[in-house]
C-alpha positions as CSV (number, residue, x, y, z in Angstrom):
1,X,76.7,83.3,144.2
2,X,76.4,84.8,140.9
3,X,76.9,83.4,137.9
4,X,79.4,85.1,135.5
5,X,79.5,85.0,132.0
6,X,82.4,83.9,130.2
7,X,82.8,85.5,126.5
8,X,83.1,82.8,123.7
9,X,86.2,82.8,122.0
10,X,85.1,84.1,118.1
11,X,86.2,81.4,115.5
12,X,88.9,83.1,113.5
13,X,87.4,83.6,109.8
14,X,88.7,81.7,107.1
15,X,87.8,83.0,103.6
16,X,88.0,80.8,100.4
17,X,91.4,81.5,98.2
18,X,92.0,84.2,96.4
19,X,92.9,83.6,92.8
20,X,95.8,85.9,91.3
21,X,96.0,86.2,87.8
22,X,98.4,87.8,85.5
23,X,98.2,88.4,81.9
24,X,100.0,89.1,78.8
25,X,99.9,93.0,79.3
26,X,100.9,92.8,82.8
27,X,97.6,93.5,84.3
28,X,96.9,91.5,87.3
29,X,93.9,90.7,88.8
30,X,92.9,89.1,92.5
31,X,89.6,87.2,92.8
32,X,88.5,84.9,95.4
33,X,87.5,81.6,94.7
34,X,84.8,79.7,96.8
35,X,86.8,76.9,97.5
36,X,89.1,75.0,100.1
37,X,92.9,74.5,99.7
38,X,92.2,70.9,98.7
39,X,89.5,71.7,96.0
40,X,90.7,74.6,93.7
41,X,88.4,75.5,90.7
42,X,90.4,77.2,88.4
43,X,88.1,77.3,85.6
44,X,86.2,79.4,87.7
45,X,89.3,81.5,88.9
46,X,89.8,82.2,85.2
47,X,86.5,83.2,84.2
48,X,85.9,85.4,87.2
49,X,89.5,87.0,86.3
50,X,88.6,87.4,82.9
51,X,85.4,89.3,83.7
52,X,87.1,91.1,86.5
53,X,90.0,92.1,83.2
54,X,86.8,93.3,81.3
55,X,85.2,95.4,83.3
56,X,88.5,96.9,84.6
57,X,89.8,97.8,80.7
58,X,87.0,97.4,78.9
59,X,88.5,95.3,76.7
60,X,89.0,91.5,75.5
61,X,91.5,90.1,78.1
62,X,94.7,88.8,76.4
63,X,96.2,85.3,77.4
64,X,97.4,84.2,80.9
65,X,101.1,84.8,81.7
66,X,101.0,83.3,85.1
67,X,98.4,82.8,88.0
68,X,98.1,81.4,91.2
69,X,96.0,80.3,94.0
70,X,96.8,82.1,97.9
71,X,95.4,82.7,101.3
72,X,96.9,84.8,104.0
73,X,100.3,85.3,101.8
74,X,100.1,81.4,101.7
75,X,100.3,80.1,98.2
76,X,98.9,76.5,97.3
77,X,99.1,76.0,93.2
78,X,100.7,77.7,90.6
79,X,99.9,77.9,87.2
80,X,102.2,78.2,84.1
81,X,100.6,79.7,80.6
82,X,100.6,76.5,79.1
83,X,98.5,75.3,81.6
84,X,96.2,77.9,81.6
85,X,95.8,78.0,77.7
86,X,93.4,75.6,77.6
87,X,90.3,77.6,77.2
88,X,91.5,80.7,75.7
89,X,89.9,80.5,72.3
90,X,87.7,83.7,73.8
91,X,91.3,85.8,74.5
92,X,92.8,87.7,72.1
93,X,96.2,87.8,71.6
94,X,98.4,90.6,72.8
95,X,100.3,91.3,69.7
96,X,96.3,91.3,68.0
97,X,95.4,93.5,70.8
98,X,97.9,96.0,70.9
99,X,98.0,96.5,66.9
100,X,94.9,97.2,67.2
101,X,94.7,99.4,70.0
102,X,97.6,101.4,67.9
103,X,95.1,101.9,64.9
104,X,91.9,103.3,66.6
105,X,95.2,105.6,68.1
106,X,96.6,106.8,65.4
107,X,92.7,107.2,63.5
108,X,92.7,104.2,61.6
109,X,89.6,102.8,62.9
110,X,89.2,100.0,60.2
111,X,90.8,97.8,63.1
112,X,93.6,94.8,61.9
């Protein structure tokens, strides 16, 4: 009799969380996190936004508004501003940002 082969069910893939960040100006990015649901690094979730914010605009990202870790449209933490202001020495702030952005606009390139 021969033997038949039975296919091996494939493992369904499960991906670390994704972190979703929004800031000041409305720009949102979506960066996944190595991670579990249990252990979330949001410092890392905030740099790797921040970097993604940079290389998107090209410029200094503004503060957090919101941000939140998810997986499959499931989410596990959100975060508030204030908790994500704590190391945003680096960010500029939006009204900086955006009075500035007016000035190289309008040809005053002297900046503030």
């Amino acid at each position: 009799m021969p033997k038949t082969k039975t296919k091996k069910q494939a493992a369904p893939l499960f991906g670390s969380p994704t972190f979703v960040a929004t800031f000041a100006d409305g720009q949102v990015t979506r960066m996944t996190v190595f991670g579990t649901p249990d252990h979330l690094d949001v410092e890392r979730g905030k740099k790797l936004a921040r970097y993604a914010y940079e290389s998107r605009t090209k410029k200094t990202p503004p503060a957090f508004l919101k941000a939140h870790f998810e997986q499959a449209g499931v989410v596990f933490r959100a975060y508030s501003a204030v908790e994500l202001e704590d190391e945003q020495e680096d960010a500029e702030p939006l009204a900086e940002a955006e009075s500035r952005r007016d000035a190289v606009n309008s040809g005053d390139c002297t900046g503030s």
